[in-house]
C-alpha positions as CSV (number, residue, x, y, z in Angstrom):
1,X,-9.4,17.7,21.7
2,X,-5.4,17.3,22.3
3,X,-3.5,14.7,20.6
4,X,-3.1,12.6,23.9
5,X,-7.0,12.2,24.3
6,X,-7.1,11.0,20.5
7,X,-4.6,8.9,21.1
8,X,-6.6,6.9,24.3
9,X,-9.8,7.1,22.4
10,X,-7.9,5.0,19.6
11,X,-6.7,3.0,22.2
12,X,-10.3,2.5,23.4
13,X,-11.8,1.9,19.7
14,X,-8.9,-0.8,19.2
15,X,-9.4,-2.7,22.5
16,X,-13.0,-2.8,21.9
17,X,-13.1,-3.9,18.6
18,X,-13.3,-7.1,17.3
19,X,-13.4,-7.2,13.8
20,X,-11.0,-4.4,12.7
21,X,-9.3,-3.8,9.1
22,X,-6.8,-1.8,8.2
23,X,-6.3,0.6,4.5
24,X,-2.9,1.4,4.5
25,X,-1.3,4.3,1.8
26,X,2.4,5.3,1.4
27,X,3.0,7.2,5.1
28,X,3.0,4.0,6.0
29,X,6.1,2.9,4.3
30,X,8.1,6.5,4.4
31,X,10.3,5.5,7.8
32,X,11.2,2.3,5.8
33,X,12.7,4.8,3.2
34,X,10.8,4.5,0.2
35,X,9.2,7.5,-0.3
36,X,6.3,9.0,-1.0
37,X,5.2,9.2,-4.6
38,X,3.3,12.6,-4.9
39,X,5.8,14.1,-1.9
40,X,8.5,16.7,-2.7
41,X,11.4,14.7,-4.1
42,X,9.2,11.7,-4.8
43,X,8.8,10.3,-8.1
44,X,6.2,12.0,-9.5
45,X,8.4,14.9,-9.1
46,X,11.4,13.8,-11.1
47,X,9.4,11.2,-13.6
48,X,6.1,12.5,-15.6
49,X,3.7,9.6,-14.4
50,X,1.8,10.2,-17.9
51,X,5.1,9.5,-19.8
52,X,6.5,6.8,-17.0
53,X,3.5,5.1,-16.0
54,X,0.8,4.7,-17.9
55,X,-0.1,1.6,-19.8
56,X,-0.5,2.9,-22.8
57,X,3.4,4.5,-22.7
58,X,4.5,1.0,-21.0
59,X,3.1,-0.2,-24.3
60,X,5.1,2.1,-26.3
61,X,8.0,1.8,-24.4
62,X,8.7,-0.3,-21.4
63,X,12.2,1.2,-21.5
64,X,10.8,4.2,-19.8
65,X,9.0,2.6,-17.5
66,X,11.6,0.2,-16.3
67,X,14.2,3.7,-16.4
68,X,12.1,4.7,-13.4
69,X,11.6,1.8,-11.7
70,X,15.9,1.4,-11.6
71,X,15.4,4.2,-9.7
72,X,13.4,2.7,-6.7
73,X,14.8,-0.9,-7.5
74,X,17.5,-1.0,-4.8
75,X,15.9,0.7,-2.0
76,X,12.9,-1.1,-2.3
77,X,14.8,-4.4,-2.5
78,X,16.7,-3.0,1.0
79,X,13.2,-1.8,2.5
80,X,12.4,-3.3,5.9
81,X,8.7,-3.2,7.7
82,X,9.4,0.1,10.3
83,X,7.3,0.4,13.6
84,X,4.1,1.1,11.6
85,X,4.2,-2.9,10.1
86,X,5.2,-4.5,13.1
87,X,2.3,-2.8,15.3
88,X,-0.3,-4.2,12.7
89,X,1.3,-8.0,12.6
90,X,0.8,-7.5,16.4
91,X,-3.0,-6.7,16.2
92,X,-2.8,-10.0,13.8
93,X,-1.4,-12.2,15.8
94,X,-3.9,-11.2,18.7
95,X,-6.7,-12.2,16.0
96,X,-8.6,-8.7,16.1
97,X,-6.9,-8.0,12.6
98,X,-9.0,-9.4,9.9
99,X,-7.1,-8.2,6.8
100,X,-5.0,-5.5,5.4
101,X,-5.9,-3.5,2.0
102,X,-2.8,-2.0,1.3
103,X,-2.2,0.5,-1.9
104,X,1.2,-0.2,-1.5
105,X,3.7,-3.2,-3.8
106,X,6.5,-2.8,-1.6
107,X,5.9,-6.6,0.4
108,X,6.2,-5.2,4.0
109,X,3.1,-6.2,5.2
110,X,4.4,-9.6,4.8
111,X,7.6,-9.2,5.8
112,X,6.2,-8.0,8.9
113,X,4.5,-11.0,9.6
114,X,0.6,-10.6,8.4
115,X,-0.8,-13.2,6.5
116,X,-4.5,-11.4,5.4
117,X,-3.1,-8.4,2.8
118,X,-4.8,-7.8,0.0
119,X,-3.1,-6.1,-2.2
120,X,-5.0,-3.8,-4.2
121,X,-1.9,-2.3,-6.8
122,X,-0.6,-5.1,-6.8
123,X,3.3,-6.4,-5.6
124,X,6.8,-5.6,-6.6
125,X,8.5,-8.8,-5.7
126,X,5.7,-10.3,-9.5
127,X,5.9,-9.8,-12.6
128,X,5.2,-11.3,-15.8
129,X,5.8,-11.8,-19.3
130,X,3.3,-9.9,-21.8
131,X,4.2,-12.6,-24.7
132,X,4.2,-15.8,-22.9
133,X,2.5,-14.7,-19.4
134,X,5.5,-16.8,-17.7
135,X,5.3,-15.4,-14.2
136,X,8.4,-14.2,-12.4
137,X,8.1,-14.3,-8.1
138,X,10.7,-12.6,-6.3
139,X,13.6,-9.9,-6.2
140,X,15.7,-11.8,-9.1
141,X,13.6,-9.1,-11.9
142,X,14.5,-6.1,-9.7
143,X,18.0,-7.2,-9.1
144,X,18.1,-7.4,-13.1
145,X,17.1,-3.9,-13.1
146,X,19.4,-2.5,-10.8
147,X,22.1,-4.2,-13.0
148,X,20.7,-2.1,-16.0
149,X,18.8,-4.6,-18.1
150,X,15.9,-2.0,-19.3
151,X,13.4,-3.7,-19.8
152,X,14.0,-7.5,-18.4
153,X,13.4,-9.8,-21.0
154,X,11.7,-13.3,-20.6
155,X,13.9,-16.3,-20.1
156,X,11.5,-18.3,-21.8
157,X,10.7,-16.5,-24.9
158,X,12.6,-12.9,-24.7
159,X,9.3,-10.9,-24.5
160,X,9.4,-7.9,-22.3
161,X,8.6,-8.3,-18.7
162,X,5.8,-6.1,-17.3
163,X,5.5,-5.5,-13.5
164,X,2.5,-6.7,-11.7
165,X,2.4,-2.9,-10.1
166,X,-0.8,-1.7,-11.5
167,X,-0.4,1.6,-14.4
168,X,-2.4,4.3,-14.6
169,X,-5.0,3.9,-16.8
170,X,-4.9,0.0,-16.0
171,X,-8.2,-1.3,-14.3
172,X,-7.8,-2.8,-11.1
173,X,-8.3,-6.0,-10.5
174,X,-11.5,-7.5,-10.2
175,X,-11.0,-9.9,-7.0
176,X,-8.9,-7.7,-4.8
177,X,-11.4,-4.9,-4.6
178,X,-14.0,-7.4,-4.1
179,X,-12.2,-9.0,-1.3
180,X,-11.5,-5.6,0.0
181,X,-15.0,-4.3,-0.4
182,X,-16.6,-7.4,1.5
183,X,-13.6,-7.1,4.4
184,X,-15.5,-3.4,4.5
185,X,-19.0,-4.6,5.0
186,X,-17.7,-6.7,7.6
187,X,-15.6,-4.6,10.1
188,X,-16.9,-3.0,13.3
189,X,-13.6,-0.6,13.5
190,X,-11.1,0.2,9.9
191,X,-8.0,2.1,10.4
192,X,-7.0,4.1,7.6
193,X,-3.4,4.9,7.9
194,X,-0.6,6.6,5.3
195,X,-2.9,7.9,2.7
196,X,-5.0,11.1,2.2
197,X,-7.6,9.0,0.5
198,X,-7.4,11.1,-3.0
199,X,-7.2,7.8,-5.4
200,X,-10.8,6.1,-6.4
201,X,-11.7,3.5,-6.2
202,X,-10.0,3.0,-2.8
203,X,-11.0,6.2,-1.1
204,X,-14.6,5.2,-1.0
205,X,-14.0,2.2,1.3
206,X,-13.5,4.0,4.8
207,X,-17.1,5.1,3.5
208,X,-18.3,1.2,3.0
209,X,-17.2,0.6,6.3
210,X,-18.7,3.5,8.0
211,X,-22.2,2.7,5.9
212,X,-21.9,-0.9,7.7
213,X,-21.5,0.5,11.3
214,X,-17.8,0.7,11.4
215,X,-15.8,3.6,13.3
216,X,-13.4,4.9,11.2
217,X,-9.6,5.8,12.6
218,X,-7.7,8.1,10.2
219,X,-3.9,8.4,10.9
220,X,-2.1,10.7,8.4
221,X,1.1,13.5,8.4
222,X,-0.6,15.2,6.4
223,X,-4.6,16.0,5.5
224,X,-6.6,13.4,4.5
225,X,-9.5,14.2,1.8
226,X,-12.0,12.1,4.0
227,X,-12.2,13.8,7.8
228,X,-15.8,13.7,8.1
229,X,-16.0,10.0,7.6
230,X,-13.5,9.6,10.3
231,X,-14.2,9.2,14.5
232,X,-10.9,10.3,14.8
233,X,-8.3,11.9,13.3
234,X,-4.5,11.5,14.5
235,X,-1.7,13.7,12.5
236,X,1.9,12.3,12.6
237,X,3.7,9.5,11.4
238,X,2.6,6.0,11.1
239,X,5.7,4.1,12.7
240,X,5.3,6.5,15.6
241,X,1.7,6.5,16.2
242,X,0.5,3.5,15.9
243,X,2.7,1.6,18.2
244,X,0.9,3.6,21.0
245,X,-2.3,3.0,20.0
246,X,-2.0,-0.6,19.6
247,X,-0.8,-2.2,22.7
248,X,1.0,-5.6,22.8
């Protein structure tokens, strides 16, 4: 099958659907220039996640954490939704789009304009204080640690700040994966988009949905680890692909 007669069959899926979702990864945010984690010059490639970003070494050490987070501080502050966001705000906005699960803390969902986004690693723009719990809502943190206070300290009591971004080895939480799991059950059409579906628990909800009579889109650069849950499969990027495939 060419890409073009993917591409209408997507079109078709979408324009029939009613109840659609949407699990979005990374790809999704790449054109908005934060980049890839696990990619070639992301993150993972310069910072050790086990030493970085674990809770048990936040624990340890928050300076390192923090350290690598002053590295993605400013862009992500700068990020804007690309294409990619804007096409799904659309779908919102013509009330087909019944939520968001997003593995993603970089806010542009929002910023895009969708309301339903559940976030399941949580969001950049909170954080908290592990002493106290005051809670912090917004860029002012980030913009500390730009400025090269590593780690932010608590206005209130001076305790260390901890990103709401979820750690390795830090359980997810409880009422986000519920929330996404029963968006799953109830979704006649889930497009999975940005993410080649290698982190658990997330990767088994394109499954959920297609257990619950859901046809599954999967839009990806690269492979995805799930194909043969997926009705179709569309390769390229995000901000590009699904601005054709949801029409206005």
């Amino acid at each position: 099958m060419t890409a073009d007669n993917s591409i209408e069959r997507a079109r078709r899926l979408i324009s029939e659907a009613e109840r659609i979702s949407a699990l979005t990864g990374a790809g999704i945010s790449v054109d908005s220039g934060i980049p890839d984690f696990r990619s070639e010059g992301g993150l993972w490639k310069r910072f050790d996640p086990h030493e970085f970003a674990t809770l048990d070494s936040f624990m340890r050490d928050p300076r390192k954490f923090w350290t690598m987070v002053r590295e993605l501080a400013e862009t992500i502050i700068k990020a804007e939704p690309n294409a990619a966001h804007i096409a799904l705000s659309k779908l919102e906005t013509q009330s087909k789009l019944k939520g968001i699960i997003t593995l993603n803390i970089d806010n542009l969902h929002q910023l895009a304009g969708n309301k339903k986004v559940i976030e399941l690693h949580g969001n950049y723009l909170r954080a908290y204080c592990i002493e106290c719990k005051m809670e912090y809502v917004g860029k002012r943190v980030h913009e500390r640690v730009a400025q090269g206070e590593i780690p932010p300290k608590c206005d209130k009591c001076g305790g260390v700040l901890k990103s709401e971004a979820i750690l390795f080895g830090e359980p997810l939480p409880e009422e986000p994966m519920e929330r996404a799991i029963l968006l799953c059950r109830d979704t006649d059409l889930m497009i999975v988009i940005g993410t080649s579906l290698t982190v658990y628990p997330a990767a088994f909800l394109p499954q959920i949905a297609k257990n619950s009579g859901a046809k599954v889109i999967l839009l990806n650069l690269d492979g995805v680890n799930k194909d043969n849950v997926a009705d179709i499969v569309l390769r390229g990027r995000a901000s590009e692909i699904l601005p054709q495939i949801i029409k206005n």
